[in-house]
Structure formats: structure tokens, C-alpha cells
C-alpha positions in Angstrom: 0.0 0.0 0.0 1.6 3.7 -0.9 -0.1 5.2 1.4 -1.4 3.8 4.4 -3.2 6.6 6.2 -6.9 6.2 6.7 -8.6 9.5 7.5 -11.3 9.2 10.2 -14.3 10.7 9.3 -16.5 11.3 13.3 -19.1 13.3 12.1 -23.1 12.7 11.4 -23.0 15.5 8.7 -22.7 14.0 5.0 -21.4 17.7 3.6 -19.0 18.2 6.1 -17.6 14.5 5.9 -17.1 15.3 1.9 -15.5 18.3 2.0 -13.0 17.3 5.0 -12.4 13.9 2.6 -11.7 15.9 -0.1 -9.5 18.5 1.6 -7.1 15.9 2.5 -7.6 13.4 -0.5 -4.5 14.0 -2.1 -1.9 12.6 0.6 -4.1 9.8 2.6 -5.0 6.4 0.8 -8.2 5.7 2.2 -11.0 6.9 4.4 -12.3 5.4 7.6 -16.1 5.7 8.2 -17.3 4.2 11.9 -20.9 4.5 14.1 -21.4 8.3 14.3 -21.8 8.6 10.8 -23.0 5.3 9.5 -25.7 5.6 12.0 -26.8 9.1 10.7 -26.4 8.3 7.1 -26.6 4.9 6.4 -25.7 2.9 2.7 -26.2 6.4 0.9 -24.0 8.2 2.9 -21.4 5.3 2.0 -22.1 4.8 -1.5 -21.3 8.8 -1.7 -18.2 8.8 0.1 -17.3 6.1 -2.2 -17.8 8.7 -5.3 -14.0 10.6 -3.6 -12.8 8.0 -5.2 -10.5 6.4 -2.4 -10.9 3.2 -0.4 -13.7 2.9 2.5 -13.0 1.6 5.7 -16.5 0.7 7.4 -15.6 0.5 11.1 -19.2 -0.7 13.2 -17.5 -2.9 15.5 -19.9 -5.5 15.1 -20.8 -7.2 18.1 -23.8 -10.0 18.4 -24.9 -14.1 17.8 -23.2 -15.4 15.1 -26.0 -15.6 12.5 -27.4 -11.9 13.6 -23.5 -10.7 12.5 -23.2 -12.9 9.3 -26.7 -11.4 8.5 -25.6 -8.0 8.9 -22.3 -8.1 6.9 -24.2 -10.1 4.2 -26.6 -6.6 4.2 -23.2 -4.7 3.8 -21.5 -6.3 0.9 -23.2 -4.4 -1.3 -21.3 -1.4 0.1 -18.2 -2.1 -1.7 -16.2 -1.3 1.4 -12.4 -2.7 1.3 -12.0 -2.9 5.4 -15.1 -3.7 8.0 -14.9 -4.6 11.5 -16.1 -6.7 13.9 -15.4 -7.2 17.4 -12.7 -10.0 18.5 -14.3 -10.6 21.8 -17.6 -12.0 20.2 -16.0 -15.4 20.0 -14.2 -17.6 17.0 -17.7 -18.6 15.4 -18.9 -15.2 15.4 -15.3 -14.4 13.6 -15.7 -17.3 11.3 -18.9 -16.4 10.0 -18.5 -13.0 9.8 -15.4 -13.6 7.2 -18.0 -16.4 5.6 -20.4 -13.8 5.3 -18.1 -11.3 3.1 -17.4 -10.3 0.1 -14.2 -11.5 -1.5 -13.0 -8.3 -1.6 -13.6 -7.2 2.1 -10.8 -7.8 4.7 -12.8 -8.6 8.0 -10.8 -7.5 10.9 -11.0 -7.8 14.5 -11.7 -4.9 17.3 -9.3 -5.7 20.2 -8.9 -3.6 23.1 -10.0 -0.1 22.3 -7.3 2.6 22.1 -9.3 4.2 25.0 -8.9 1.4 27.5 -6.4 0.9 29.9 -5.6 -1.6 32.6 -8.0 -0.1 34.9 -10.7 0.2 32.3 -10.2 -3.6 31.5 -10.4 -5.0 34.9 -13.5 -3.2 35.7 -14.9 -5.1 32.8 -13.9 -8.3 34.0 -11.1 -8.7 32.4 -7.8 -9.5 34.7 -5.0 -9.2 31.5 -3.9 -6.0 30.9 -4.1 -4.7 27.5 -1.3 -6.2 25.7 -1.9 -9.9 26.7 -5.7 -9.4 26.2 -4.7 -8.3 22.6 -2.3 -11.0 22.1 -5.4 -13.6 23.0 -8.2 -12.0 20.9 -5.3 -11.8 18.2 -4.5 -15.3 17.9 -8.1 -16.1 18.0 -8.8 -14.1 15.1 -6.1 -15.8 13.5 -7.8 -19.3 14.1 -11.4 -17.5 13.0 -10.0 -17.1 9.5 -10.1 -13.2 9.7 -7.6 -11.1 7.9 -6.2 -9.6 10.7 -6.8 -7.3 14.0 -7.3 -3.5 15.0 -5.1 -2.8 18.1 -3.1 0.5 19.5 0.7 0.6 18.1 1.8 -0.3 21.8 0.7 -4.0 20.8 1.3 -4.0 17.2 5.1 -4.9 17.6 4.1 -8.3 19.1 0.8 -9.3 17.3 2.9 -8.7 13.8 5.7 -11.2 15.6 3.6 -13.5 15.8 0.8 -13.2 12.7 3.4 -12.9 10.2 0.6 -12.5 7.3 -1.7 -10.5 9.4 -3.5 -7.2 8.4 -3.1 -4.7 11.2 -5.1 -1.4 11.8 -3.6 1.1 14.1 -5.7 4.0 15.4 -5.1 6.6 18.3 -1.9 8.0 16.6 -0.5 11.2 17.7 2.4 12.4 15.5 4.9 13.8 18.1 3.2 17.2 20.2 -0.1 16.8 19.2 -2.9 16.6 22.0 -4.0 12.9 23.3 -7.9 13.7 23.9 -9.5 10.3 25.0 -6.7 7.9 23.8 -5.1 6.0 26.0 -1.8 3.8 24.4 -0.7 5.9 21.7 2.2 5.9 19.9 3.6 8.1 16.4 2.1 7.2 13.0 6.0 6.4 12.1 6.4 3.9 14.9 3.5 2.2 14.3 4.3 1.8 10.7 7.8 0.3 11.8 6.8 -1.9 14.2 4.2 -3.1 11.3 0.7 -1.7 11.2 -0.5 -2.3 7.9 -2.7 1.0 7.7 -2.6 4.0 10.3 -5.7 5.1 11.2 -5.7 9.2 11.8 -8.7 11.4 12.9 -8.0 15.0 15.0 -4.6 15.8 14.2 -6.1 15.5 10.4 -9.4 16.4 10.5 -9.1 19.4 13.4 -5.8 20.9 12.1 -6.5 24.4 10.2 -5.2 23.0 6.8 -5.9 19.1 7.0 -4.5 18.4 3.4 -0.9 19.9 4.9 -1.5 18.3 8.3 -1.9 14.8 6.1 1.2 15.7 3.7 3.5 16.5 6.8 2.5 12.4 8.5 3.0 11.4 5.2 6.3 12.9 5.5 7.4 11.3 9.0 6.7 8.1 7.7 
């Protein structure tokens, strides 16, 4: 991939979503589309994103019985998207028949711990692991569910890519070095996340809140 930066797109509004995608168009390979404005704009607002002309990322986190997920990705096919996730912790034979359930074309890929969780966050969930051993469990399970690979932070990505040689690895939360941390938790640079060998960078604020987003992409392009 030439470029690996996926813009996030967090907004409901369909106008402002296009012009922000088309500010920055020019120096990100892809744009990432997740709950706030599928569930405000549904297939049409995807189909018209698709018309910038760059790949879609569909990022619901599906999360349910097996047959209610493979229902609802078979409902998305038509979508044309090139990345859509689901969540690791809904088991292997949710996994299995979510990547059954896709198009040929559609990497299926699996929500680990979110970048906004730490361990605190986890244990109070029931979860006794702390974040980098939870994501090297759900990571091997995906692996034995078939899926293409795994969304975790870039403080994990070192190890799951160690050990899922072939894997497909999203990386969001990335701060390129200064820029504010908001609600993320485990972040890391878009460079070292790339190096230690996310297969796409996921990028939202420093992109998308910077006054000239098409320089703000040009200059992570740059670091990389």
C-alpha cells in the first residue's frame, strides 16, 4: 500500500464529511467511516463517500450471535467497502462467519482492546490481562477465526505482527509527536506504528481538526 493513512471521518454530517475527505484526499490512501456517521447516514451516505474515489473503511464494530453478525455483513456487501470490522471478543464462530459472510474483496478484521482502555478500564470489565496480553489472546483467536487480521493501538502491534506474520493490522489513536492525546489511552507516532508493522494508520484530529488538513496529512505522510 503507498499510502497507508486512513482518515477518520466522526461526524453525522454527510457535507462536512465530503468536503474534509476531499481536503485531504491527495496525501491519505483511504478513508475510515465508523458508528457516528453510519448511523446518521446509512448505505447512501457510504455509497457517496465512495464517489471521492478512495478506499472505504467501514468500522461498526460488530458485536452480536453469530448468524445476527453474518446477517448484517451479508446486508453490507453491497457497500463495496475494502475494510469492516467486527469485534474480537464475540468469539471464534462469530469471527468465522463474519469472514464467511463477506465479500471476496472485504478484509474482515477484529476490534481488540479499544485505544481508550487501559488496565483499569479492563479489569473493571472483568477482564484480569492487561491490555497487551488481552490483545495477544483475541489476536490469535482471530487468526484461528479465518479473519484477515486485527485492530489494536501501536503499543501492541510490535508483538501481534511477531507473531501473525501474514496478518492485516489497523492502528488507530496515533498522535504524530506534540499533538494533543484527547481520550486515547496507548498511543504511539504514526512512524512507529508503521515500523513496528501496522499495515494502515488510522488518523482522525490531528487530520481532520488541524486548520489545513491536506498539509497536516502531507507533513505524517512525511514522517513516515
Amino acid at each position: 500500500m503507498s499510502n497507508p493513512i486512513y482518515l477518520a471521518i466522526d461526524t453525522p454530517y454527510l457535507d462536512n464529511a465530503q468536503a474534509l475527505a476531499n481536503s485531504a484526499k491527495n496525501h491519505i490512501g483511504g478513508i475510515k467511516l465508523g458508528l457516528e456517521f453510519f448511523c446518521a447516514n446509512g448505505h447512501h451516505g457510504v455509497h457517496e463517500m465512495g464517489k471521492i474515489g478512495l478506499p472505504i473503511f467501514l468500522d461498526l464494530k460488530l458485536h452480536d450471535i453469530p448468524n445476527t453478525v453474518a446477517k448484517a455483513v451479508q446486508s453490507l456487501n453491497m457497500l463495496s467497502a475494502a475494510i469492516l470490522t467486527v469485534h474480537a471478543s464475540g468469539g471464534r464462530a462469530m469471527m468465522e462467519d463474519a469472514k464467511a459472510a463477506a465479500g471476496s474483496n472485504i478484509k474482515v478484521v477484529g476490534v481488540t482492546v479499544l485505544t481508550s482502555m487501559d488496565d483499569h478500564d479492563l479489569n473493571r470489565v472483568g477482564v484480569e490481562d492487561n491490555p497487551h496480553d488481552q490483545v495477544r489472546r483475541l489476536a490469535d483467536l482471530a487468526s484461528e477465526a479465518g479473519l484477515d487480521g486485527i485492530v489494536c493501538s501501536g503499543q501492541e502491534v510490535k508483538t501481534a505482527h511477531q507473531r501473525w506474520k501474514d496478518g492485516f493490522f489497523v492502528v488507530p489513536g496515533l498522535r504524530p509527536a506534540g499533538s494533543a492525546v484527547g481520550d486515547q489511552k496507548r498511543i504511539v507516532t504514526p512512524r512507529q506504528a508503521r515500523d513496528d508493522g501496522a499495515s494502515i494508520l488510522v488518523i482522525g484530529r490531528p487530520i481532520s481538526a488541524a486548520e489545513n488538513p491536506d498539509e497536516a496529512a502531507r507533513a505524517i505522510v512525511g514522517s513516515l
